[in-house]
C-alpha positions as CSV (number, residue, x, y, z in Angstrom):
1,X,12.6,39.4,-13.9
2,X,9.7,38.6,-16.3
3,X,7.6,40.6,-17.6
4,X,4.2,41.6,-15.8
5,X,1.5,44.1,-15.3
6,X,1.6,45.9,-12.1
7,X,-1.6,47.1,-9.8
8,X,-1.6,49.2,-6.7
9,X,-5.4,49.1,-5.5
10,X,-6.8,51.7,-2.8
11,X,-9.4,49.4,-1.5
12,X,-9.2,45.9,-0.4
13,X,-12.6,45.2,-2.7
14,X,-10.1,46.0,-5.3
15,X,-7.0,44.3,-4.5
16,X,-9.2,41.2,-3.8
17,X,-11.0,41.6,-7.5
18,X,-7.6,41.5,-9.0
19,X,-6.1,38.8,-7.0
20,X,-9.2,36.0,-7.5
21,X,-9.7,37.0,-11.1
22,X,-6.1,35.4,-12.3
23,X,-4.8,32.5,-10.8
24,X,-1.7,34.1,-11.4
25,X,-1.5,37.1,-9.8
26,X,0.5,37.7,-6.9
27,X,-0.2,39.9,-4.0
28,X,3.0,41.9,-2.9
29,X,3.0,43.2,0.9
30,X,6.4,44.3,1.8
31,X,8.3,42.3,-0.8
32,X,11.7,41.1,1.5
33,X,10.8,37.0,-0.2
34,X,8.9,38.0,-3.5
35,X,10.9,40.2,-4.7
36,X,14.2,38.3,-4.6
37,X,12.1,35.4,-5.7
38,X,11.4,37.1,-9.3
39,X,14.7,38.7,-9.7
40,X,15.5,34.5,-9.0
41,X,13.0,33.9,-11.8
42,X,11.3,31.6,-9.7
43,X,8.0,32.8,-10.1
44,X,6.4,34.2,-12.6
45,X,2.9,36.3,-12.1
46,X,0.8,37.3,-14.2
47,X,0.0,40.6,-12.0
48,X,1.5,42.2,-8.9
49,X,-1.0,43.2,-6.8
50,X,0.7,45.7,-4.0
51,X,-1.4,46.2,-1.2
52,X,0.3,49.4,0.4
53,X,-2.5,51.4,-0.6
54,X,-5.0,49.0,1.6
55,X,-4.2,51.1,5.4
56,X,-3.6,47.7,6.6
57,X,-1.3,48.7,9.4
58,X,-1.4,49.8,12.5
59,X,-1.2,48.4,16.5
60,X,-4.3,48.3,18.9
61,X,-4.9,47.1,22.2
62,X,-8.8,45.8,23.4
63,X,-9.1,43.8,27.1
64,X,-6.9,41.7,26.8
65,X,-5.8,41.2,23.3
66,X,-3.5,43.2,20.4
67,X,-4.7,43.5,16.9
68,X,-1.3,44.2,14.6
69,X,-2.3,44.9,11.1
70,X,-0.6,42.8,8.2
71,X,1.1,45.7,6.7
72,X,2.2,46.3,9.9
73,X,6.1,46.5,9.5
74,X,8.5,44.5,12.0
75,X,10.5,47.8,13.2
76,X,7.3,49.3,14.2
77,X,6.3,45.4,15.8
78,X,9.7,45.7,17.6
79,X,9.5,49.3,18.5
80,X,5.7,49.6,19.9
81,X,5.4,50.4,23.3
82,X,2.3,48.1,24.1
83,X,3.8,44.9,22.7
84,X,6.9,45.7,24.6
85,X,5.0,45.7,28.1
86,X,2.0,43.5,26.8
87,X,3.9,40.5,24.5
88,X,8.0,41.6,25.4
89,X,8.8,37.8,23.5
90,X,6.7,39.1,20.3
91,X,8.8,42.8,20.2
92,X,12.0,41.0,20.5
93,X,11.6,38.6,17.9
94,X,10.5,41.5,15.5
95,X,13.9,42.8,16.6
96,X,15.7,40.3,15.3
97,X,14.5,39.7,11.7
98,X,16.9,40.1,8.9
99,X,18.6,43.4,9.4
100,X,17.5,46.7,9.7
101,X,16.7,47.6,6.2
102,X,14.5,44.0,6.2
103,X,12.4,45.3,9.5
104,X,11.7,48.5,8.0
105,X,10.4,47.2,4.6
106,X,8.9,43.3,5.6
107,X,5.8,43.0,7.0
108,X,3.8,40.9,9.9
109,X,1.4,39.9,7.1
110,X,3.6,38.4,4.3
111,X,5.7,36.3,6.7
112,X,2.5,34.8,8.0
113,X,1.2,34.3,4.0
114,X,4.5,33.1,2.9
115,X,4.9,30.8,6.0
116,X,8.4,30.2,5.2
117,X,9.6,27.5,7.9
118,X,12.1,29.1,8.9
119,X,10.6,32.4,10.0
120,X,10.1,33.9,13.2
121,X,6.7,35.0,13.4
122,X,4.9,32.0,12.4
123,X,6.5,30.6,16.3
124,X,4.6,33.6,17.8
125,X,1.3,33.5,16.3
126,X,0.9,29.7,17.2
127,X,2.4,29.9,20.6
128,X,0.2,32.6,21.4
129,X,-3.1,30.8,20.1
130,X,-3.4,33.7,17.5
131,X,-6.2,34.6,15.4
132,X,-5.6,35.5,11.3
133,X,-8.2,38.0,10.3
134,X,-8.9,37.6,6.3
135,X,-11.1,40.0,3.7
136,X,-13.3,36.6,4.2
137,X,-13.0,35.3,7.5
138,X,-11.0,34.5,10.8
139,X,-8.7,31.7,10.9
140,X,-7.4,29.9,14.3
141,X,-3.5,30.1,14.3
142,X,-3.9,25.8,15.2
143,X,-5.4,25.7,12.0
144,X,-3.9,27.8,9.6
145,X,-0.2,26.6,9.2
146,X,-0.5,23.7,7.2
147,X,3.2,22.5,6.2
148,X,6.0,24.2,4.5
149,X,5.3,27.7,2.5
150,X,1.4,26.1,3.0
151,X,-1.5,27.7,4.8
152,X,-5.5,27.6,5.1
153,X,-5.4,30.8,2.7
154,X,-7.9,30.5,-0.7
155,X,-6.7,31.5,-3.8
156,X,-7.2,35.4,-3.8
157,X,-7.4,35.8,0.1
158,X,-5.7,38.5,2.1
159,X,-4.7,38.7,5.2
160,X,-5.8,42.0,7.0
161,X,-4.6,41.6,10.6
162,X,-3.6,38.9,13.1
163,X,-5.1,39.1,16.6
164,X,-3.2,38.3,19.8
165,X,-4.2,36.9,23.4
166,X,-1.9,38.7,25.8
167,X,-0.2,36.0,27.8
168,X,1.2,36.1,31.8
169,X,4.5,35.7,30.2
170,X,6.4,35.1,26.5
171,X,9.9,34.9,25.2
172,X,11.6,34.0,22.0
173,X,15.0,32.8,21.3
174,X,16.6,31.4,17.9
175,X,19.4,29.8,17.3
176,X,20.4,31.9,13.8
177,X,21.9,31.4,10.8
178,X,24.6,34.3,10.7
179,X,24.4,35.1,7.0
180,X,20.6,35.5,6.9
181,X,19.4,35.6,10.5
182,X,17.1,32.8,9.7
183,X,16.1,30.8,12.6
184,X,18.0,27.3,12.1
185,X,15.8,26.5,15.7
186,X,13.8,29.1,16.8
187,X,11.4,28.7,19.9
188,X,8.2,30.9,21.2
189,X,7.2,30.1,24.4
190,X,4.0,32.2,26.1
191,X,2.4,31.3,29.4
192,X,-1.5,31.3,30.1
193,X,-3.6,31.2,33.1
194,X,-4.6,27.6,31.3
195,X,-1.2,26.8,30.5
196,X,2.0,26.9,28.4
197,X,2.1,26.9,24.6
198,X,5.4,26.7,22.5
199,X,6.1,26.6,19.0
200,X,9.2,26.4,17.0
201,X,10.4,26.9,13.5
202,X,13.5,26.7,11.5
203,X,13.6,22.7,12.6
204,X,11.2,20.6,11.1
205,X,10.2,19.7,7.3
206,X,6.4,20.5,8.3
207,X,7.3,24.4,9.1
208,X,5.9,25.6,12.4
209,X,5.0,22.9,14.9
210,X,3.7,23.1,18.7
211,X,5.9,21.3,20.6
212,X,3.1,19.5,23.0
213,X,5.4,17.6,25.4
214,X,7.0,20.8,26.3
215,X,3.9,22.1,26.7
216,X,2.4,19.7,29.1
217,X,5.4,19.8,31.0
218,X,5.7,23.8,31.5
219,X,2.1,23.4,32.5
220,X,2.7,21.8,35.4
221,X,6.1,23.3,36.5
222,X,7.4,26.6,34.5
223,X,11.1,26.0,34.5
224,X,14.1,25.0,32.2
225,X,13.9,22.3,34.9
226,X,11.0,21.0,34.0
227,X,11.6,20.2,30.3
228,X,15.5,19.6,30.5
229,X,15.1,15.9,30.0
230,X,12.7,15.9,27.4
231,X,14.1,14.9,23.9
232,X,12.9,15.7,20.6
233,X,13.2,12.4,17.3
234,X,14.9,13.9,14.3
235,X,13.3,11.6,12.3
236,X,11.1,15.2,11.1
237,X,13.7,17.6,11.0
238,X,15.6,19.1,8.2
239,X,18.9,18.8,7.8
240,X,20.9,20.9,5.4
241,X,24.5,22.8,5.3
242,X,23.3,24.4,8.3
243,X,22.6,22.0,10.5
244,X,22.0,18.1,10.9
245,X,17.9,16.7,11.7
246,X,20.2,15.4,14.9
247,X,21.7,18.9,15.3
248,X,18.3,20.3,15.4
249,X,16.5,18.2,17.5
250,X,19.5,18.4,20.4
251,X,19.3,22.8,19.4
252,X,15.7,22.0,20.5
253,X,15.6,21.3,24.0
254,X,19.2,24.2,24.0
255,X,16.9,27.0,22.7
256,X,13.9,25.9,24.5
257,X,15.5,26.3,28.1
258,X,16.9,29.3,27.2
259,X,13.3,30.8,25.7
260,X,11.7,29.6,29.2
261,X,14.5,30.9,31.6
262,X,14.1,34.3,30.2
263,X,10.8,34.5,32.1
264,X,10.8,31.5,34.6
């Protein structure tokens, strides 16, 4: 690693201070993609700002939404009793991250910040028409996932919570890579009273996308059925050692019927 000061702030007037003060500095929430990224030497802060000090974590329920806070770690996600009868396709994505010394050390927030496009939760917080909370604002889950490792977040702002509509019904299946348990396709389906919204990640060079055929189609009839014929241009899609774009887009539709038959 290089060389760099270290901060651990108690408040988040504090961590925020630090962060917008030097374009350098680097906010460290659970650490499971930074951290290997500066023993890498692919980045090189300034600062670490590590807000574990913040109380950012923690689960609530309210009518009919959750409120997981960022630090909120994916065991505890996976492992909470409300989100398990509430959003069952939420806990059991959280179940499947990494392995289990990644769920009990990565958190909800630095996924979402890092929007890496192949991780998990970015499929559920779009899917489910989530809201990111900020230190300045609240940001619509359409809105803030803007492309690959890019999001609507301003130099210096943190993520304090992501709020959650509860939906009639939610799954999520991937299609992983077995070394890192990366989602080559993964797929986040959740059913409204308005209708169906599905999101997947892993797949396409933009990160995170809503799948809006799907959608329409799951609207009107909620079955693998219903979107079996449906099929997705790899003209978009990454293709790597992994996996081809054509791979991808015929993993799409695979993953997709199996997200949808776990609740149809």
């Amino acid at each position: 690693m290089y060389d760099f000061a270290y901060e651990k702030p108690s408040s988040l007037a504090d961590a925020a201070k630090l962060l917008s003060a030097d374009g350098d500095a680097k906010a460290l929430a659970g650490g499971q993609t930074f951290i290997p990224v500066l023993k890498q030497r692919l980045n090189r802060p300034s600062t670490v700002v590590d807000l574990s000090r913040l109380g950012l974590s923690g689960i609530t329920v309210a009518g009919d939404k959750i409120t997981i806070g960022a630090m909120t770690r994916h065991a505890d996600v996976a492992n909470n009793a409300d989100i398990k009868a509430k959003i069952p396709g939420l806990a059991h994505l959280a179940s499947m991250i990494g392995d289990e010394a990644v769920r009990h050390r990565g958190t909800i927030g630095g996924s979402l910040a890092n929007n890496d496009p192949a991780a998990c939760y970015p499929s559920a917080v779009l899917a489910l028409g989530g809201t990111i909370k900020t230190d300045k604002r609240a940001i619509a889950a359409d809105d803030f996932f803007q492309g690959m490792f890019t999001t609507a977040l301003e130099p210096g702002e943190i993520i304090t919570a992501v709020e959650l509509p509860i939906p009639e019904k939610s799954a999520y299946e991937k299609f992983r890579n077995p070394a890192s348990r990366y989602a080559i396709v993964g797929v986040f389906v959740a059913k409204f009273p308005a209708g169906v919204r599905l999101a997947i990640t892993g797949a396409s060079q933009g990160g995170v996308f809503r799948h809006t055929e799907m959608e329409k189609a799951l609207s009107a009839t909620f079955s693998p059925d219903a979107i079996a014929g449906i099929k997705t241009p790899a003209d978009d899609l990454n293709g790597d050692i992994h996996a081809s774009a054509e791979y991808r887009a015929h993993l799409i539709g695979v993953v997709s019927k199996r997200a949808v038959a776990q609740v149809a």
